[in-house]
N, C-alpha and C positions, 0 to 999 in steps of 0.2 A: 496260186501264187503263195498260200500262207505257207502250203507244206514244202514247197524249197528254203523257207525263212529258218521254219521247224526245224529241216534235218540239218541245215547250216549251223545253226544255233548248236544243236546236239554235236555236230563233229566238230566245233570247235571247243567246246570242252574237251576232245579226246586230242585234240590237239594242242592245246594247252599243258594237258598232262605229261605227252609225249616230249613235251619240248623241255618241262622241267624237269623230265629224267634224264633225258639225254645232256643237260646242262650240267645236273649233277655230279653224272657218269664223265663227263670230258672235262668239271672240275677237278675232281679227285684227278683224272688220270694225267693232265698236267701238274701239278700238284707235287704228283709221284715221283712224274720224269726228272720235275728238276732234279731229285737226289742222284742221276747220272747223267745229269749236264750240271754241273759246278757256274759253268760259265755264266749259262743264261738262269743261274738259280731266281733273282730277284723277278724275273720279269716274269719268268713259267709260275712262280708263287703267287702272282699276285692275279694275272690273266687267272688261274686257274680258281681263284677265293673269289673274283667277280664272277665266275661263271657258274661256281659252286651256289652262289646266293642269289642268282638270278633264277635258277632251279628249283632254288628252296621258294622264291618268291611265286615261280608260275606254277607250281606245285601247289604251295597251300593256298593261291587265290583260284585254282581251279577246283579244289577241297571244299572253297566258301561259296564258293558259284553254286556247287553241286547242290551243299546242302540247301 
């Protein structure tokens, strides 16, 4: 039973990590689009800086975990 705890444990750091690049990555890339949607500028800016910094956030708490 301990070694299912184990490898749980261990893939959820790679999943942590995965999830704050991927956060990053579809930060930035709404972020972008707004500059060719005018329209929905405000709202693509802003979805896309919370999901930029929730990236940043699972990123460096999986950084803190690790070490």
């Amino acid at each position: 039973m301990k070694r299912v705890v184990l490898v749980a444990r261990g893939d959820a750091e790679a999943v942590m990590m995965g999830l704050g690049v991927f956060c990053v990555v579809a930060g930035i890339s709404l972020a972008s689009a707004s500059l060719w949607a005018p329209r929905y500028r405000a709202l693509l800016e802003g979805m896309g800086g919370c999901l930029f910094l929730v990236g940043l956030g699972c990123a460096g708490a999986d950084l803190a975990l690790a070490s």
